[in-house]
C-alpha positions as CSV (number, residue, x, y, z in Angstrom):
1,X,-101.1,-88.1,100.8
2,X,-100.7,-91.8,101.2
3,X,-101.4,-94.4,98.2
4,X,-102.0,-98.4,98.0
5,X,-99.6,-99.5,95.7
6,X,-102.1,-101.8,94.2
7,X,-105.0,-99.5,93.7
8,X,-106.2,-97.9,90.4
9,X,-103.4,-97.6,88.0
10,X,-101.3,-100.5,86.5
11,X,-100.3,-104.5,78.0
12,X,-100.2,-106.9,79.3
13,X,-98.8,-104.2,76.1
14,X,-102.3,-103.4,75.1
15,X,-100.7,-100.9,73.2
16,X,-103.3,-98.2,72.7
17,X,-104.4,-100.4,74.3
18,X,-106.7,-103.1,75.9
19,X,-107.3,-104.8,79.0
20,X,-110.1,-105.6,81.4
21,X,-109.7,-107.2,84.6
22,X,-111.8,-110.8,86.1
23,X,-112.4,-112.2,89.2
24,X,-108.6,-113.0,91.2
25,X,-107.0,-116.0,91.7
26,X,-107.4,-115.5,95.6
27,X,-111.0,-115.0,95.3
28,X,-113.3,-118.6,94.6
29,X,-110.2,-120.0,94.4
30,X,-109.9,-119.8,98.3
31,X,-112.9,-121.4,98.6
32,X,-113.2,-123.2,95.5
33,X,-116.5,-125.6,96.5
34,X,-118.7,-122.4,97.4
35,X,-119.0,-118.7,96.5
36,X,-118.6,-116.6,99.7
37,X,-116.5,-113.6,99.4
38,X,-113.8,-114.1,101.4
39,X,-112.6,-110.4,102.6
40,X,-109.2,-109.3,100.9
41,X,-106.9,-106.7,100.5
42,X,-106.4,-104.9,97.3
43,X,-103.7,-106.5,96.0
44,X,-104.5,-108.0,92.8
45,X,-101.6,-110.7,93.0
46,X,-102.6,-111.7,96.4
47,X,-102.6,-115.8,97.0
48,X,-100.2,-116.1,93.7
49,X,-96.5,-117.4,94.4
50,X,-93.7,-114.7,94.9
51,X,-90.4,-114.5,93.9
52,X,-88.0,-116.8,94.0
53,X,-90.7,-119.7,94.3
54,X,-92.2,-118.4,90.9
55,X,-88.9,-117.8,89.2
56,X,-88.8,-121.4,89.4
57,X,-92.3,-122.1,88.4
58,X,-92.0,-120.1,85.1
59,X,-88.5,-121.2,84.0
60,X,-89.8,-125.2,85.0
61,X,-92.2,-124.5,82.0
62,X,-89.5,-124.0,79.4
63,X,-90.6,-121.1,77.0
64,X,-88.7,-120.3,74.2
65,X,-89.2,-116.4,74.1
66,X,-85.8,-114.2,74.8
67,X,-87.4,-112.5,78.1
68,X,-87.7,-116.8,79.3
69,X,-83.9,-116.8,78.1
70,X,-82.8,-113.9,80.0
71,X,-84.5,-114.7,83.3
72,X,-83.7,-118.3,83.6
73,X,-80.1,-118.6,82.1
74,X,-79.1,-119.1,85.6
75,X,-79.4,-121.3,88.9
76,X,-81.1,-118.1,90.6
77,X,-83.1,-115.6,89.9
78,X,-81.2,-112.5,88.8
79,X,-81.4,-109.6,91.0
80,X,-82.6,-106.3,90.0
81,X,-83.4,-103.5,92.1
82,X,-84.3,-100.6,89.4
83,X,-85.9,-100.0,86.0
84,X,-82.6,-99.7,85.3
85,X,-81.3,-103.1,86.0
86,X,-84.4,-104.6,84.3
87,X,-83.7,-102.6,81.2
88,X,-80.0,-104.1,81.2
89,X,-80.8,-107.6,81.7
90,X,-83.3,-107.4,78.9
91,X,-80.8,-105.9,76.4
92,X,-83.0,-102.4,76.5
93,X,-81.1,-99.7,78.2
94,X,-80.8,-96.3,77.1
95,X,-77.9,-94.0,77.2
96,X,-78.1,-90.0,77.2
97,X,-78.5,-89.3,73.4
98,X,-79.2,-85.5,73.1
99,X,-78.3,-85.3,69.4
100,X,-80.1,-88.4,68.1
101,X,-76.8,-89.7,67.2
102,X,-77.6,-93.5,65.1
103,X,-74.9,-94.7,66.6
104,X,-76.0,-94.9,70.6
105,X,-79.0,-97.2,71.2
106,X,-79.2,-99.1,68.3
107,X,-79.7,-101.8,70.5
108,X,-83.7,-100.6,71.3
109,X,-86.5,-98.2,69.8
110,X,-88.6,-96.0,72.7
111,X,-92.0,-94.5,72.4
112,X,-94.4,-93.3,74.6
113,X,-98.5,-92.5,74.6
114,X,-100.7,-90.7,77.3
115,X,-103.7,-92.4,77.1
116,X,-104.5,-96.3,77.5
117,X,-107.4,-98.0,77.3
118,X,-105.7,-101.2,79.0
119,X,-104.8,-102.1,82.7
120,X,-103.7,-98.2,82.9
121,X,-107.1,-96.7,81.6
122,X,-107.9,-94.5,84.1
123,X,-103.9,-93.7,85.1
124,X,-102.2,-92.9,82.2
125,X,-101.7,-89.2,81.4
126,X,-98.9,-87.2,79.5
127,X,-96.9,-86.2,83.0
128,X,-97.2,-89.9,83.9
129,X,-97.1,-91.4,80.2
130,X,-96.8,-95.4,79.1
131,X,-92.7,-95.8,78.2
132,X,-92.5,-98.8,75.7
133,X,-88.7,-100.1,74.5
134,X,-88.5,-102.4,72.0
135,X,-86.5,-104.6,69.6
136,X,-85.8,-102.3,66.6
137,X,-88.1,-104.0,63.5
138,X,-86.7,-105.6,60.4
139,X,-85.4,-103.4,58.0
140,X,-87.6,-103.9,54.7
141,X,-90.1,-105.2,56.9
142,X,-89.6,-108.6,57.2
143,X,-90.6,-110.6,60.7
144,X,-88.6,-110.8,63.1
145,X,-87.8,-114.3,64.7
146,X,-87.5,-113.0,68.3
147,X,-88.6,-109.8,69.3
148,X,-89.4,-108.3,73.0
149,X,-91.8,-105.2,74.3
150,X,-91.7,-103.4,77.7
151,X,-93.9,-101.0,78.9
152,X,-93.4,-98.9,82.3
153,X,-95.9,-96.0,83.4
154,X,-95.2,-94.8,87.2
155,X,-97.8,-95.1,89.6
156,X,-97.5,-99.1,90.3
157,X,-95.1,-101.8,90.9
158,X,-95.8,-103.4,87.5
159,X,-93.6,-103.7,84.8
160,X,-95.5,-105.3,81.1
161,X,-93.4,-107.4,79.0
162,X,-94.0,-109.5,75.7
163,X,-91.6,-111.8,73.6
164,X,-92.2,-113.6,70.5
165,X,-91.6,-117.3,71.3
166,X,-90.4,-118.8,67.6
167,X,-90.4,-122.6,68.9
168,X,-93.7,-122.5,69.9
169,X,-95.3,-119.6,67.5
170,X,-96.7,-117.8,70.5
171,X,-96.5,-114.6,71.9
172,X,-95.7,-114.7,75.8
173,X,-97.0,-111.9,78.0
174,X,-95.0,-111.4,81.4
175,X,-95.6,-109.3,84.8
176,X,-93.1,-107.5,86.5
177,X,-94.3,-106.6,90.0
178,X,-91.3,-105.4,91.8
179,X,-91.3,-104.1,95.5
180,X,-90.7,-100.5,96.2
181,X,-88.6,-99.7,99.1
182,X,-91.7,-97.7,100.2
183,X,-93.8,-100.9,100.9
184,X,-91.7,-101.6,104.1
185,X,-92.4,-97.7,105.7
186,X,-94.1,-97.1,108.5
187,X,-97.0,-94.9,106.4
188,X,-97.1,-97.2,103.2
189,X,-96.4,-95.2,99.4
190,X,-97.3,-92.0,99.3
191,X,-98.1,-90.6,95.3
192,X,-94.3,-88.4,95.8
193,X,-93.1,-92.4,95.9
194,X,-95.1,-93.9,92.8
195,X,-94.9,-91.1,90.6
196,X,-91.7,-89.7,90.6
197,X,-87.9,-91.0,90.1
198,X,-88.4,-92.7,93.6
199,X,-90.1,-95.6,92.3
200,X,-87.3,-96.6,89.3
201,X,-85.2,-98.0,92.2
202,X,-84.2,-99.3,95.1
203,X,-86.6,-102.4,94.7
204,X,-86.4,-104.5,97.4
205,X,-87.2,-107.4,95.4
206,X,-89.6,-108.7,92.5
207,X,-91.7,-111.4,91.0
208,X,-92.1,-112.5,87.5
209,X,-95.4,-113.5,86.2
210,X,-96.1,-115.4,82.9
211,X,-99.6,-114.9,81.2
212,X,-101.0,-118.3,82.3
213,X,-100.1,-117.3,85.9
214,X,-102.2,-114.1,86.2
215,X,-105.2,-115.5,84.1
216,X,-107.4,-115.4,87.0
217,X,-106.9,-111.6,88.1
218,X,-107.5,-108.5,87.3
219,X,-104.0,-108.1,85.5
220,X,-105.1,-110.9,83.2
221,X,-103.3,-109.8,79.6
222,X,-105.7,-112.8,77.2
223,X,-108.3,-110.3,77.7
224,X,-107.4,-108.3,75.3
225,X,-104.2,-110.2,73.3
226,X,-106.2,-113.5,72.9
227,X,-109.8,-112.3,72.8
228,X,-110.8,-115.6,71.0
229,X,-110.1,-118.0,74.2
230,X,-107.8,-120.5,74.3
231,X,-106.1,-122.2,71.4
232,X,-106.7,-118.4,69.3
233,X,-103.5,-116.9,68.3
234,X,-102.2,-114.4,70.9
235,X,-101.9,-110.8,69.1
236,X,-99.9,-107.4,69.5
237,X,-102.6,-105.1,70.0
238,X,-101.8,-101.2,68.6
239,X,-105.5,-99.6,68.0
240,X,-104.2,-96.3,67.2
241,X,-101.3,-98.0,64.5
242,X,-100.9,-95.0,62.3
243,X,-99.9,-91.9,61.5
244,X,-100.6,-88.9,63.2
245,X,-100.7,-91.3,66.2
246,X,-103.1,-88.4,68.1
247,X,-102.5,-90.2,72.0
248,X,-98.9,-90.9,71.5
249,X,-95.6,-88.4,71.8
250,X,-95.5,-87.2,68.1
251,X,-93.8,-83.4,67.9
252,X,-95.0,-83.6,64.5
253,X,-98.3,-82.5,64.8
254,X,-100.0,-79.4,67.0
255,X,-102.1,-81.8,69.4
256,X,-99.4,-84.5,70.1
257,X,-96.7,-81.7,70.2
258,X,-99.0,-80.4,73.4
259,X,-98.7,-84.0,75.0
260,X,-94.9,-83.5,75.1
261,X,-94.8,-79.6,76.0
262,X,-96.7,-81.0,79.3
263,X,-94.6,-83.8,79.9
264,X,-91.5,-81.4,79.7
265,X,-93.0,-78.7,81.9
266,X,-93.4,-81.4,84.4
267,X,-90.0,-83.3,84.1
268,X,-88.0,-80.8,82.3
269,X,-85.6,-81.2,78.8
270,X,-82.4,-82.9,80.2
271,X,-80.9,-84.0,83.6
272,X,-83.7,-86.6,84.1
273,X,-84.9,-89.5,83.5
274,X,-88.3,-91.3,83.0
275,X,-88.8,-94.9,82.7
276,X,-85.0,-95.3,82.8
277,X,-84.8,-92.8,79.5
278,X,-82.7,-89.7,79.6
279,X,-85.7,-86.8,79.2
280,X,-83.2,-85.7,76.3
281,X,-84.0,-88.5,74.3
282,X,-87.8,-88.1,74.5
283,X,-88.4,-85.6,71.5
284,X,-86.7,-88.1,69.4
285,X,-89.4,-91.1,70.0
286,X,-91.9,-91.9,67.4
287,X,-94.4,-94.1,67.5
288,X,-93.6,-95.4,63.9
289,X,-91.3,-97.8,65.7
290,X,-93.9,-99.6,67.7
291,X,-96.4,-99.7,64.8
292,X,-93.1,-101.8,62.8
293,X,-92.9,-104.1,65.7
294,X,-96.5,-105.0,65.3
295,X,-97.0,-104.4,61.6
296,X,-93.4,-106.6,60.6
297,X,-94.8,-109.5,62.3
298,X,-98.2,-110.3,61.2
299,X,-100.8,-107.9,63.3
300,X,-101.1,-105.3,60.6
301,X,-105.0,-106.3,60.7
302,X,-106.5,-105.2,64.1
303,X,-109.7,-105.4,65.9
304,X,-111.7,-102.3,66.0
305,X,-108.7,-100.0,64.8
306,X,-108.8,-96.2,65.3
307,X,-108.8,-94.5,62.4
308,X,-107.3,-91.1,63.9
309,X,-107.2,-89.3,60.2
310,X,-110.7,-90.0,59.4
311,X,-111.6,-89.7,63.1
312,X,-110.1,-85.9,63.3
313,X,-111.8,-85.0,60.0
314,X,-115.2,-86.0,60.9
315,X,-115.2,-84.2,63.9
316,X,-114.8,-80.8,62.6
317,X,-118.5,-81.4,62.5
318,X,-118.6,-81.9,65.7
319,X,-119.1,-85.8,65.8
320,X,-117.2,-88.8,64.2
321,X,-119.2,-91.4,63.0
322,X,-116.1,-94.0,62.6
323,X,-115.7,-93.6,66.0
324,X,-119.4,-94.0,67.1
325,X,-119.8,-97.1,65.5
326,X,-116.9,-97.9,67.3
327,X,-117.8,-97.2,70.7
328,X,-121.3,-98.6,69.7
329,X,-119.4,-102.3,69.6
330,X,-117.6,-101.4,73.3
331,X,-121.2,-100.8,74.5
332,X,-122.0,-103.9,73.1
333,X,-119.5,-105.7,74.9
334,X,-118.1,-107.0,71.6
335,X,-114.8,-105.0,72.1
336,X,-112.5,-103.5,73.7
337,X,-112.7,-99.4,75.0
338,X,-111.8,-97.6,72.2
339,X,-109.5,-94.3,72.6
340,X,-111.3,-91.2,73.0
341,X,-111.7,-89.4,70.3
342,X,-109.4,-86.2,71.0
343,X,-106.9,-85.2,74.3
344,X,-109.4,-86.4,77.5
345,X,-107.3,-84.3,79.5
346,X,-108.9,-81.3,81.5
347,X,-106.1,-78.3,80.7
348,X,-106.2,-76.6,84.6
349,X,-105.7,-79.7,86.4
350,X,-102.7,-81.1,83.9
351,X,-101.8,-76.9,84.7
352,X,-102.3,-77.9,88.4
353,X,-100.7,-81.3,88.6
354,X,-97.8,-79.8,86.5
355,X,-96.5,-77.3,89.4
356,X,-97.8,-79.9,92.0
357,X,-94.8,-82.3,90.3
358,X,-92.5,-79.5,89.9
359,X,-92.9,-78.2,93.9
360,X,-92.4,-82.1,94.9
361,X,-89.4,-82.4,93.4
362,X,-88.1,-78.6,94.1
363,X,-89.1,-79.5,98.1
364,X,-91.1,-76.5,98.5
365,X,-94.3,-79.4,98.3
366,X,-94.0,-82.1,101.3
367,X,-93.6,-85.5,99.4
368,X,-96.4,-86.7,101.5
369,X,-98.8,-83.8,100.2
370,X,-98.1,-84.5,96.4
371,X,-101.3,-85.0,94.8
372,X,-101.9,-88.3,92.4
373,X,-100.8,-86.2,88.9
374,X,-102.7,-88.7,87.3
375,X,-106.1,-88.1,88.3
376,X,-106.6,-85.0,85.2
377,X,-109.8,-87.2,83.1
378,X,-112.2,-85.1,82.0
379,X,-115.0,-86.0,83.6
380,X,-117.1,-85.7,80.3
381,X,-115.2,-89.0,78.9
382,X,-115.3,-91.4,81.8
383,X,-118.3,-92.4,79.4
384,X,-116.7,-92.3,76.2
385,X,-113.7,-93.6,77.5
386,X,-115.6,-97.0,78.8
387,X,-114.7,-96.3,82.6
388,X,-118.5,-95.3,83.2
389,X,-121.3,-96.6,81.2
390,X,-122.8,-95.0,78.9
391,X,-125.9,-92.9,80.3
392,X,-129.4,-94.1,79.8
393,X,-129.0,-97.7,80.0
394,X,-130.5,-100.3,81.9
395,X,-129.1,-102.7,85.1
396,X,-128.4,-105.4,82.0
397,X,-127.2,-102.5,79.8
398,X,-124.5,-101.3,82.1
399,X,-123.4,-104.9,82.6
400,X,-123.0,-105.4,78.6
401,X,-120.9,-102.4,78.6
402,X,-118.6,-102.6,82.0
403,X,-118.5,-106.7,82.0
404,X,-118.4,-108.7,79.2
405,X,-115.1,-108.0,78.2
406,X,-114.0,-110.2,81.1
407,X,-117.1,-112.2,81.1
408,X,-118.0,-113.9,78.1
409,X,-118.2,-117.2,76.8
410,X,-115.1,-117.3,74.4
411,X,-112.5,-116.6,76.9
412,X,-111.3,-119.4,79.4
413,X,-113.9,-121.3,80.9
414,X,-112.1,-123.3,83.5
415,X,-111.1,-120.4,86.1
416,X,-113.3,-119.1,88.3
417,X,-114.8,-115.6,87.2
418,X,-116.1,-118.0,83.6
419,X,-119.2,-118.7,86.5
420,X,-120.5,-115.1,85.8
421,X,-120.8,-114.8,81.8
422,X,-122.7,-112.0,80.5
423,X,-123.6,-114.0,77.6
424,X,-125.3,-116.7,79.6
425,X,-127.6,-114.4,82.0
426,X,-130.7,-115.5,81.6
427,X,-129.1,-119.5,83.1
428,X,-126.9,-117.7,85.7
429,X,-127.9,-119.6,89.2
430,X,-129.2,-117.4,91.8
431,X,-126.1,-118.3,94.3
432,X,-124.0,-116.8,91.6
433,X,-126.7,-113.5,90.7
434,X,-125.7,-113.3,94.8
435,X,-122.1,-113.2,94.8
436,X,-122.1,-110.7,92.2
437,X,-124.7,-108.7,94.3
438,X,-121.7,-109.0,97.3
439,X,-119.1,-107.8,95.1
440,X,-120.7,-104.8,93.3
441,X,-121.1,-103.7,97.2
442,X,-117.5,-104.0,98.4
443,X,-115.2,-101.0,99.5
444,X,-112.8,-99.9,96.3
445,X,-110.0,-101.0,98.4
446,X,-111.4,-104.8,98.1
447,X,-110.1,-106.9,95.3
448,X,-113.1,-108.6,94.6
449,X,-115.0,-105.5,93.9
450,X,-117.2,-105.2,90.8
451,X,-116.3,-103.9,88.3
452,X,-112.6,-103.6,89.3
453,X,-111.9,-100.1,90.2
454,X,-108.9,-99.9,87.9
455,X,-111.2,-100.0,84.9
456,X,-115.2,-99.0,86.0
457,X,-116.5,-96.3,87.8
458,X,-120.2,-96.7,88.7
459,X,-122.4,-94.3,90.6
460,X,-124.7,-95.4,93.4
461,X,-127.8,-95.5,90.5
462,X,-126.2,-97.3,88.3
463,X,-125.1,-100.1,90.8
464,X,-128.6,-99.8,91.9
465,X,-130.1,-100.8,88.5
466,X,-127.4,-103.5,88.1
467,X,-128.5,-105.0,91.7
468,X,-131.8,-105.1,90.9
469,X,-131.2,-106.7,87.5
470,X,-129.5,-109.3,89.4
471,X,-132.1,-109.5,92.2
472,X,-134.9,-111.2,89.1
């Protein structure tokens, strides 16, 4: 089976996790004094500069964060062509550890969850989990000063970073889209060359994107990080920030336990690697790291936090009210999706997608018959999970819950997608009502599509109420 590299999956560390996609930077803004469509690839970066071109536009802007430091301490852009390399350059490789000895990677802290409700919603599983390294935290819990966070999950050619920048008391949010040596075959990437070891190397080159850069796309990391527009303080974003940590690789409890049992079956105990990491290390991650990352340095408080204790008590009586009233304010539009509240994963086709993995990498599966591994949603939770809407409501309804995430009236109001605002409806001009008619209509494969197929789902009724909504 053949994949586009830039479909679906792809933080900006939305860490359990946030994200929403807009309009792109090569959509209006190709035709910036009208609204026509113009057709497109799905690509979300198309039109954006590449390479060595922006390695020069983002060190030009001076930032003081440790990633800026690393990437621009010389007259070139440093090469990398694997995870690997990336890991190294940022000061967050990982060395075979199969003892948990305190001595070897001191230098980094490694985690990993299998569910995001970020730019990898609908991707992330526990065979193709979200890797984060990070600076260790203070001891005693102080801040620290400079601080950096990468997340990897295979599937795309994206790599999430964030570093604290002291000088200017800012986060900074960067984009790694590197080039896979399968984008210059004959076929394109197949899933056997996203999903598996493949994709960690041979890169044929990459592209570093700041925040500010990728504001206008469907990567866009303000979405969720600086929900309050620009000019609000920036924010680590860890909904599920403590213990028992039910999404995240935690052998402590029965449920998480499962997450890593399936992630071994697939990728086995030693002798590999994911995300750069030995698979020996994995049993030794805990979340608690991340959570001192983001607690240490002022983001204790966060929006619409999951509750998992309280959650997984309440729902012994078959519901959770904590987490209904949650999901209540991502209907609303008002937040963020908020984690489902238990595993979404459907048990025979993890089983399924489990030997599928292990055949591809045995060879008794073709590499171009490996199935996407990551396509094991319940389809139950699309709902609950934000990627559908939920059922029974209205054209304006589903546009509330799938849209105003992305468009509202708080977040940045000079690029282009600010000209459809959910808030502001009722004043919307019809030209506008229009385009958005156009672009709920496109292929999937489009990157103007609405709602970006990496985060919404809608069936042929629903876009039919929200048509005729925008047809008044």
């Amino acid at each position: 089976m053949r994949a586009s590299i830039s479909l679906m999956a792809a933080l900006c560390l939305c860490f359990v996790i946030g994200g929403c996609g807009g309009d792109t930077k090569g959509g209006d803004d190709d035709n910036p004094d009208g609204n026509v469509t113009p057709p497109g690839s799905s690509d979300p970066l198309e039109g954006l500069p590449t390479g060595p071109q922006q390695w020069t536009n983002l060190c030009g802007k001076n930032y003081g964060d440790m990633i800026s430091a690393k990437f621009c301490a010389g007259t070139s852009q440093p090469p990398l062509t694997s995870i690997k390399d990336l890991e190294a350059l940022l000061g967050l490789g990982v060395v075979s550890n199969p003892n948990n000895d305190p001595t070897l990677n001191a230098n980094v802290k490694v985690t990993f969850n299998g569910l995001s409700t970020g730019l990898g919603i609908r991707n992330v599983n526990q065979l193709a989990p979200r890797a984060f390294l990070a600076t260790p935290r203070n001891a005693g819990g102080t801040p620290n000063a400079s601080y950096q966070v990468m997340a990897f999950a295979r599937g795309e050619p994206f790599v999430e970073l964030v570093a604290n920048d002291a000088q200017a008391q800012t986060l900074r949010f960067f984009l790694i889209r590197f080039n896979p040596a399968c984008e210059s075959a004959p076929g394109g990437c197949s899933y056997a060359d996203l999903l598996t070891p493949t994709i960690e190397s041979n890169w044929s080159g990459y592209t570093i994107y700041d925040d500010a850069t990728i504001a206008n796309t469907t990567l866009d990391c303000l979405n969720c990080h600086q929900t309050g527009g620009p000019g609000s303080t920036k924010i680590l974003r860890m909904q599920e920030l403590a213990n028992p940590w039910g999404h995240w690789f935690y052998p402590e409890r029965p449920a998480t336990l499962a997450l890593m049992t399936d992630f071994h079956a697939a990728h086995g105990t030693a002798g590999a690697e994911y995300a750069g990491i030995p698979t020996e290390n994995i049993d030794f991650s805990r979340p608690l790291a991340l959570e001192g990352i983001v607690e240490n340095n002022g983001f204790k408080q966060q929006p619409n936090v999951f509750d998992t204790t309280t959650i997984n008590n309440e729902m012994v009586n078959g519901s959770s009210p904590t987490w209904s009233a949650m999901y209540a304010k991502s209907v609303a539009g008002t937040e963020i999706p908020v984690p489902y509240f238990a595993v979404p994963q459907d048990t025979a086709k993890i089983s399924s997608m489990i030997q599928a993995y292990k055949d591809t990498i045995s060879g008794t599966l073709a590499r171009d018959q490996m199935p996407d591994i990551r396509d094991t949603l319940l389809d139950s939770a699309l709902a609950d999970m934000s990627i559908r809407p939920k059922a029974g409501l209205d054209g304006r309804g589903i546009m509330v819950h799938m849209c105003t995430t992305c468009h509202n009236s708080r977040l940045d109001q000079t690029i282009t997608r600010s000209r459809f605002n959910i808030e502001t409806l009722a004043q919307m001009s019809r030209a506008e009502k229009d385009e958005a008619i156009k672009r709920l209509q496109l292929p999937d494969t489009d990157r103007h599509k609405m709602p970006p197929v990496r985060f919404h789902v809608l069936s042929d009724a629903e876009r039919d109420l929200v048509i005729q909504e925008l047809s008044q």
